[in-house]
C-alpha positions as CSV (number, residue, x, y, z in Angstrom):
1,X,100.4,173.9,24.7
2,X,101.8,177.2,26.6
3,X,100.6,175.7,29.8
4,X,102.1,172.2,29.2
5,X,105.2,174.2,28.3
6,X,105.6,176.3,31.7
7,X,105.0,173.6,33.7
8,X,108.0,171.9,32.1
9,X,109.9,175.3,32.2
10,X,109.4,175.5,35.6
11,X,110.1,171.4,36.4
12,X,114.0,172.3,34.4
13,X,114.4,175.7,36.1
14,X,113.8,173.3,39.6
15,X,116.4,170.6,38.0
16,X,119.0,173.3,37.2
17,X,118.5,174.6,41.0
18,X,119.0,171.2,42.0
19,X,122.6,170.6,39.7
20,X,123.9,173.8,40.8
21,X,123.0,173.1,44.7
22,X,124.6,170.0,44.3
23,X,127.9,171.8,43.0
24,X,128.2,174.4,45.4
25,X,126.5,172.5,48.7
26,X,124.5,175.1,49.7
27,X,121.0,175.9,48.8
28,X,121.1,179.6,49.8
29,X,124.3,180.1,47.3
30,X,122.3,178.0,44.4
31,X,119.5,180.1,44.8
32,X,121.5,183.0,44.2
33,X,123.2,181.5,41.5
34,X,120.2,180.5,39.6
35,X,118.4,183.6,39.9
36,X,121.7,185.8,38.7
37,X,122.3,183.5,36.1
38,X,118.8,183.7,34.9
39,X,118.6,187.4,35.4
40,X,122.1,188.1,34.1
41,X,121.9,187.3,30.6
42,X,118.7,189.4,29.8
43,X,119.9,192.3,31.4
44,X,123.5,192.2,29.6
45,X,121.8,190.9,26.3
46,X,119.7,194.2,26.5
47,X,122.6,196.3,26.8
48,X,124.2,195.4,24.0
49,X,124.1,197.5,20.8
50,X,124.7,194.5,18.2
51,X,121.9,192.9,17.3
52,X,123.3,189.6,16.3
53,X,124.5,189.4,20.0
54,X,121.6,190.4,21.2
55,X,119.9,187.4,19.4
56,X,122.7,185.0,20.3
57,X,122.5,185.9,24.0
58,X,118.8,185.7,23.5
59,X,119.2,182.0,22.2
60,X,121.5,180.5,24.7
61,X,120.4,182.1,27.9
62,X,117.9,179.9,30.3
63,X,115.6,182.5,31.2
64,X,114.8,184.2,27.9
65,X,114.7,180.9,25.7
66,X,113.0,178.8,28.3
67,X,110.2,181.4,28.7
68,X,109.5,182.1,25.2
69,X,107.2,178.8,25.4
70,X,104.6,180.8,27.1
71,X,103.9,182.9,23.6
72,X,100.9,182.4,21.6
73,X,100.8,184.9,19.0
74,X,103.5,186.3,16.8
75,X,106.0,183.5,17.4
76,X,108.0,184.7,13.8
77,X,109.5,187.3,15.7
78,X,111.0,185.2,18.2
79,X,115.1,184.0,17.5
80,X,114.0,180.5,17.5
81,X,111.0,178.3,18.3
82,X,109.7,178.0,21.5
83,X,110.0,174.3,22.0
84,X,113.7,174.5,20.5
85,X,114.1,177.2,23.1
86,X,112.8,174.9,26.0
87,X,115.1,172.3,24.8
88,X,117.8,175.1,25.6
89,X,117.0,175.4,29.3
90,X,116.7,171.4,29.5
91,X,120.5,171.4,28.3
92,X,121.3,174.2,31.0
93,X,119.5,171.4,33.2
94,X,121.4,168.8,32.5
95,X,124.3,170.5,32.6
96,X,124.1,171.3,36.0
97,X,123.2,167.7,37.1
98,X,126.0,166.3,35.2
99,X,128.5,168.8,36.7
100,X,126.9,168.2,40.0
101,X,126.4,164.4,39.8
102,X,130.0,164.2,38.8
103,X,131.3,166.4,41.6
104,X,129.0,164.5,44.3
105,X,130.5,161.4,42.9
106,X,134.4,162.8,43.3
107,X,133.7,164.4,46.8
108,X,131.5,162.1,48.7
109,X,132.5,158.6,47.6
């Protein structure tokens, strides 16, 4: 099931790439986006003494939810479940096409 899971991880992180080029117009700035937005909220998360923050910024970020599908043992110790936690990245996804659907839509017609 881990497998099955990063493929679709992977397939989302591609989607939300694809939203957030569509925003900004250029694939060089939405690659940089993507990666700092997925590298961002780890790094800040881990800096943080409060451990309820820590959690929630755990929880809501696309990097750290979306690759917590890839565990196979000692999944209590995870903030949520792993498939609840890809269904967080696939809402980062679709947020981004929405936004960028919407603002291809505004712009270009």
């Amino acid at each position: 099931m881990s497998a099955l899971g990063t493929v679709l991880y992977l397939v989302l992180i591609g989607l939300l790439r694809f939203g957030i080029a569509t925003v900004v117009r250029d694939s060089a700035t939405s690659i940089g986006g993507v990666l700092g937005l997925l590298y961002i909220v780890p790094i800040t998360s881990q800096t943080i003494s409060d451990p309820d923050w820590q959690r929630l910024l755990q929880q809501v970020g696309p990097m750290s939810a979306g690759l917590s599908i890839q565990a196979t043992t000692d999944l209590g110790s995870l903030p949520t479940s792993p498939w609840a936690d890809l269904g967080v990245t696939a809402v980062w996804a679709a947020a981004a096409l929405i936004a960028g659907g919407l603002l291809l839509r505004e712009r270009d017609a």
